[in-house]
N, C-alpha and C positions, 0 to 999 in steps of 0.2 A: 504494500500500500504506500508505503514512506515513498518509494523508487516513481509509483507510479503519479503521487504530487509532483516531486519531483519533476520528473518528465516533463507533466503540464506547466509546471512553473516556470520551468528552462525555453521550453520552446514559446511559452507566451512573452515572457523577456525577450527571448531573440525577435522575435517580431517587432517591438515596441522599439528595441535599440534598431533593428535595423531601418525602420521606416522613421524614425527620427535621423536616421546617418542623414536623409534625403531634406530633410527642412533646412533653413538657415537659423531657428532654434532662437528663443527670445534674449529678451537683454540678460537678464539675472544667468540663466543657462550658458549664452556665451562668454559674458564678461566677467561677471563675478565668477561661477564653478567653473569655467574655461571646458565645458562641455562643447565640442566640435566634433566636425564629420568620424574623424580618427578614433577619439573617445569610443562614440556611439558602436560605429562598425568591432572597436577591441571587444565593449561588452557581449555584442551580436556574437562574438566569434567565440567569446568564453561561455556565454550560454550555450551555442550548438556544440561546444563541446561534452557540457554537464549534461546536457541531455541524451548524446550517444553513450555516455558512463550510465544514468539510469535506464537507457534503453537497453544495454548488456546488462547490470543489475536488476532489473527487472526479469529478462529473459533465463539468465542462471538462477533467480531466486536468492541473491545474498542480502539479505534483509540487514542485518548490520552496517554491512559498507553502504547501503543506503540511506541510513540513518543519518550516519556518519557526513555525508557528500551531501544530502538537504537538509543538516546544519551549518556547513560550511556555504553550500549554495544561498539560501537563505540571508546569508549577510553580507554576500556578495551583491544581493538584489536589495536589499536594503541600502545600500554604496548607493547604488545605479540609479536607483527611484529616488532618494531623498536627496539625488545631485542637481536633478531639475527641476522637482514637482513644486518647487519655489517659483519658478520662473514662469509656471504655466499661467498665471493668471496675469505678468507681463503687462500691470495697471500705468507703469510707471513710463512708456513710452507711447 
């Protein structure tokens, strides 16, 4: 079960970074967190990777290293989310 949040959490992050890689991204996001094309696409690219780790832990069943990997994933998305969701309301431009 852990693997298969997991999975979902990973590939919905890659999504979200990667279709942000594509925006010019608001003020607070560009200039205060220095969130850019590069940024977004590394997160995109560290999520598709967590997700082929729980897509193989999923598939073997190792339920600890899954545990393990959406605790670390986890606050890796919490990085990635609380770097722009400032920026999304972008009142200030």
């Amino acid at each position: 079960m852990y693997s298969a949040v997991g999975l979902v959490l990973s590939l919905g992050i890659a999504a979200v970074a990667l279709r942000r890689s594509r925006s010019r991204g608001g003020y607070y996001e560009r200039e205060v967190y220095g969130m850019n094309r590069r940024t977004h696409v590394a997160y995109g690219a560290i999520s598709l990777a967590f997700a082929a780790f729980f897509c193989a832990a999923l598939w073997l069943g190792l339920v600890s290293a899954g545990i393990a990997a959406l605790a670390l994933y986890a606050v890796i998305s919490v990085f990635y989310l609380s770097s722009f969701l400032r920026g999304a309301s972008d009142i200030d431009e």
